[in-house]
N, C-alpha and C positions, 0 to 999 in steps of 0.2 A: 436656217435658224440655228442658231450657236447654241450647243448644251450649256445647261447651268454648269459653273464650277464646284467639285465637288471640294468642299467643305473638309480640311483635315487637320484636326488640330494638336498643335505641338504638344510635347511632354518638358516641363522645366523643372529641375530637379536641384534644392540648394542641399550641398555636402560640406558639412564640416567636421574632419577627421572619421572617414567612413569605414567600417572592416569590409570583407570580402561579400557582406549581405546585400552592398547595393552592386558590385559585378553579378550577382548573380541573380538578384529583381531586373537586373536590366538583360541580359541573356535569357529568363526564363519570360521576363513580359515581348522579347521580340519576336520567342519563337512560337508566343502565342495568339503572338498579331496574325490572323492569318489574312486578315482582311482588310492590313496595310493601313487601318486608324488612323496612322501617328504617320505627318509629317516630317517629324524628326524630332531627336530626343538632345536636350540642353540639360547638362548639367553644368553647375557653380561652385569651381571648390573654393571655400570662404576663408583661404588662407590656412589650412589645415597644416602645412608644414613640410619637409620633404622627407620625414618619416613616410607618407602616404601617397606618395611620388607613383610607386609602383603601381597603385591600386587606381590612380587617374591615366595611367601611362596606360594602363590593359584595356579600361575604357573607351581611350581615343582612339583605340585598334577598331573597336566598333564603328561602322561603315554610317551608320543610322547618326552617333553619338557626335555632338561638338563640345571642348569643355572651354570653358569662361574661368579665367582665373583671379582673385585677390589675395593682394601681398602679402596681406596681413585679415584676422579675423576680424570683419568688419560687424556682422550680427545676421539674423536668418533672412529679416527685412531688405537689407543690404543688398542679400544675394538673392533674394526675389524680381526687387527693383533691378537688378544689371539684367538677367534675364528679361523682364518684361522691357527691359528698354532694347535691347540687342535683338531680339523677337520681334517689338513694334516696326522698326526699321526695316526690317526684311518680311516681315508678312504681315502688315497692319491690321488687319483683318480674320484673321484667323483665333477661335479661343485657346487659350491656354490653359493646360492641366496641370496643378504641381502637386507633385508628392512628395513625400519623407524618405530620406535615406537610410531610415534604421532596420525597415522589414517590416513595418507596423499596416502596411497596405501591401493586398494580395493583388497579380498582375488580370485576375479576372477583373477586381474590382477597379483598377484604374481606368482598362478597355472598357468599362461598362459607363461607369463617369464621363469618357470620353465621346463613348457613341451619345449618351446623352446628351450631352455640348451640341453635335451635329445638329442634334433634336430642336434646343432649346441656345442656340446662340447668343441672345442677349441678356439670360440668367445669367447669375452666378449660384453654381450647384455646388450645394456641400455636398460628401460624402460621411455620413452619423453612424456613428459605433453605437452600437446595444448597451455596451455597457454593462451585461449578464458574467455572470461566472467570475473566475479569477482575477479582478482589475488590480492594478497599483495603486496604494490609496494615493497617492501624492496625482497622477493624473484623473481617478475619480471623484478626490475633493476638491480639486483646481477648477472642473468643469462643471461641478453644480453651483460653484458659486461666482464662476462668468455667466450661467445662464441667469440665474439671478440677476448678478447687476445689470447685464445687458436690457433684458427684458425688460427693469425697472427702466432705465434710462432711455429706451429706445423703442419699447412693445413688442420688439421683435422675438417672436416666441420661437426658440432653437432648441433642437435636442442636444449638437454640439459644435460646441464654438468654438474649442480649438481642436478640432482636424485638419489635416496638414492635404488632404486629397480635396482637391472644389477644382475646379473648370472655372476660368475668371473669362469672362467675355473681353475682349479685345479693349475694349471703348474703357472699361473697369479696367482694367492690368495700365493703361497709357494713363488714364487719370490719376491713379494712385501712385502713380511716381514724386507726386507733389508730396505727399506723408512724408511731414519733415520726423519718421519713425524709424529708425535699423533692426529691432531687437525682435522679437516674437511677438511684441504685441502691433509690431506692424497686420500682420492678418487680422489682429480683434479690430483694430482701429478703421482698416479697409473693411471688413463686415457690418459695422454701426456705419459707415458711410454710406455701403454700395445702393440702399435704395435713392439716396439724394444725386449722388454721382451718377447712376443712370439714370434716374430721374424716373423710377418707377417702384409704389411702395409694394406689389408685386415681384421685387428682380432677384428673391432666392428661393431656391427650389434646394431641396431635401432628400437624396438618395440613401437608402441605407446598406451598408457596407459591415465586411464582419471585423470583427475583432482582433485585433491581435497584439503582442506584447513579448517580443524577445526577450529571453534570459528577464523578465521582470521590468522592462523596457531601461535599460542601462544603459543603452547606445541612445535614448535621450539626452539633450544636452541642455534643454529645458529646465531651468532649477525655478522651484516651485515656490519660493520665495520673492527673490527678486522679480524674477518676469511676473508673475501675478499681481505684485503691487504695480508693476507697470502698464498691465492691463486693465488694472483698478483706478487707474490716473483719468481716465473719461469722467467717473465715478467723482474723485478728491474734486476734479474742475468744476464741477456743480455746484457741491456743497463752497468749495471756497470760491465762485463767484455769487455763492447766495449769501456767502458771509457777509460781503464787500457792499453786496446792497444792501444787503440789513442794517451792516452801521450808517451806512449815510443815511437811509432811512429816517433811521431812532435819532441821527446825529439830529438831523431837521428837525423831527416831530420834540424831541425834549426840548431843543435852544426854543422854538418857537412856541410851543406849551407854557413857558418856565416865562416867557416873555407877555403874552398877550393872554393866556389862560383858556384857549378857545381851542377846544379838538377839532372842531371840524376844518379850521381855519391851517392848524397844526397836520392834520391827519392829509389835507390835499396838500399842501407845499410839499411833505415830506414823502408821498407817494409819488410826484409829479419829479422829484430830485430823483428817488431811489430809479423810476421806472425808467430816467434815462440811462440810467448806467446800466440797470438791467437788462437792458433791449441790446444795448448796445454788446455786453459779456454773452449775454443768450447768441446772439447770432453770429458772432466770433470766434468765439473761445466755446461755448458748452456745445453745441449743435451741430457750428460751421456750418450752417445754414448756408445756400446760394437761391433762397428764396428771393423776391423782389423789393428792393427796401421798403419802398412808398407802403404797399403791398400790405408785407407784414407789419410797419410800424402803425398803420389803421388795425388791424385784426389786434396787436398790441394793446395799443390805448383803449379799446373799448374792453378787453380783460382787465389791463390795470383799474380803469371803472369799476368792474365790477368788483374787483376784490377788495377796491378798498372799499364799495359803500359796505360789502360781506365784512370788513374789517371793522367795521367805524359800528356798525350794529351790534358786533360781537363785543368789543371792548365797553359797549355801554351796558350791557348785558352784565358781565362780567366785575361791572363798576358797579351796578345799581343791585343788582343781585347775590354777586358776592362779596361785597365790598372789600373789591379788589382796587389795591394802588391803581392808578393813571398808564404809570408806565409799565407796570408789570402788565395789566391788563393788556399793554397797546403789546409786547413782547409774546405773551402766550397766544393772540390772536394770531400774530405773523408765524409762528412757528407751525399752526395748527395750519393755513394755507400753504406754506411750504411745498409740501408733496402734491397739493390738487394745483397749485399752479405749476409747475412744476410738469405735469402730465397734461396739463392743456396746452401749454407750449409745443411738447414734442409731438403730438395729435394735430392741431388744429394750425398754429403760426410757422415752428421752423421747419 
């Protein structure tokens, strides 16, 4: 009988413009593999330049090390994606560990992520900072308000969302080549994914790792601006595809109010118009659902039922009680469902 094969998973490492702290994370984590973890170690220089020539050249001395190179800076996402594609190809099956080139992770901690992986092959394991003592405000105001919107959007309750250490299961690293994303917010984008993509709303486990923060963390390249509204863009597609149904909605419901004078008559056409566009943005664009159409658009329709009869009751309410306009009333009702449909979607259909 054939032993099982043991399990060893790569290390992929994307660099752009690195000083001498990842030569020597990567010489202090080999000497401390003593237990041979790591299959071999990938790093990505992302175009850094040939100022930094030397600092990849002393790398590839390393016997463990392969380096991946692009021409030009393409983004962090960029260099994850070459990595997971260049790794899929030669080990398809094996997890992959990636870490940050700045020093911001300790080589205990990525060996311990890694033996984890062995553990738990088909998670996707972050590795969560504390978050105690000295932080940078610019990384610990970035990350209470990705956990935030995450959570809002997706329920997925995270300590932290952007760490650069997780273990991405094989099957996750090959899917997420498709994220038409380059920048940093390729990892948030892959994280609101991973339970659909493997198809299990179980598939992230939470290690906790310590802290750390070079020179005030400088050797980030992370700018806290840009890349956060573009991790916020999950966030803007929501609201502006709740936008786009709400006009057609109201479009419906006022022409046909303003025409025959009858809400109920006005209140189904216009929910019947909105719901298709909505089903159709929800599972595309907000979600990217790979749910089953027939599926979801049953579980659909009998929400859109419900909210508008929840609608149609509220605006009469609102009409007879506060003698509120037609149309405002139909607008404050849909605003107030917003958020509860909103979260039964991302629960219950996509």
């Amino acid at each position: 009988m054939k032993n099982k094969e043991i399990i060893k998973p790569i290390l992929l490492i994307p660099a752009y413009k690195p000083d001498n702290t990842l030569l020597k994370l990567i010489e202090h984590l080999i000497k401390s593999d003593k237990h041979n973890v790591f299959n071999s170690i990938i790093i990505v220089d992302d175009g850094s330049g040939a100022e930094y020539k030397t600092i990849f050249d002393a790398l590839s001395k390393i016997e463990q090390v392969t380096i991946l190179y692009h021409a030009i800076n393409l983004g962090k996402g960029a260099a994850l994606k070459t990595g997971f594609s260049y790794i899929s190809l030669k080990n398809k099956d094996l997890p992959i560990i990636t870490a940050d080139a700045d020093g911001q992770h300790k080589p205990s901690d990525i060996l311990n992520i890694a033996q984890q992986s062995i553990v738990m092959p088909n998670k996707l394991i972050l590795g969560i900072r504390k978050f105690r003592g000295k932080i940078p405000f610019r990384s610990l105001i970035g990350n209470l308000l990705t956990r935030f919107i995450i959570r809002f959007l997706t329920g997925l309750n995270l300590t932290d969302t952007q760490t650069g250490l997780r273990a991405w299961p094989s099957k996750l690293a090959l899917k997420s080549l498709k994220i038409p994303i380059n920048g940093y917010d390729f990892e948030t984008e892959a994280l609101v994914r991973a339970p659909s993509l493997l198809e299990n709303k179980a598939a992230i486990a939470q290690i906790p790792i310590q802290t750390v923060y070079e020179n005030n963390n400088k050797g980030s390249h992370f700018n806290p601006l840009l890349d956060s509204m573009r991790i916020y863009f999950v966030f803007i597609r929501y609201c502006g595809a709740g936008l786009v149904t709400a006009l057609v909605d109201n479009i419906v419901f006022i022409t046909l109010f303003s025409i025959f004078g009858d809400i109920v008559l006005s209140q189904v056409a216009s929910r019947s118009g909105g719901a298709l566009v909505s089903f159709y943005l929800s599972k595309n664009i907000i979600f990217r659902s790979h749910a089953n159409w027939s599926y979801a658009l049953i579980k659909f329709f009998f929400l859109v039922v419900l909210l508008g009869l929840i609608s149609y009751m509220m605006i009469n309410v609102l009409i007879t009680s506060f003698n509120m306009n037609v149309i405002a009333a139909k607008i404050l009702a849909e605003l107030i469902l917003f958020i509860a449909s909103f979260s039964i979607q991302r629960h219950f259909i996509f």
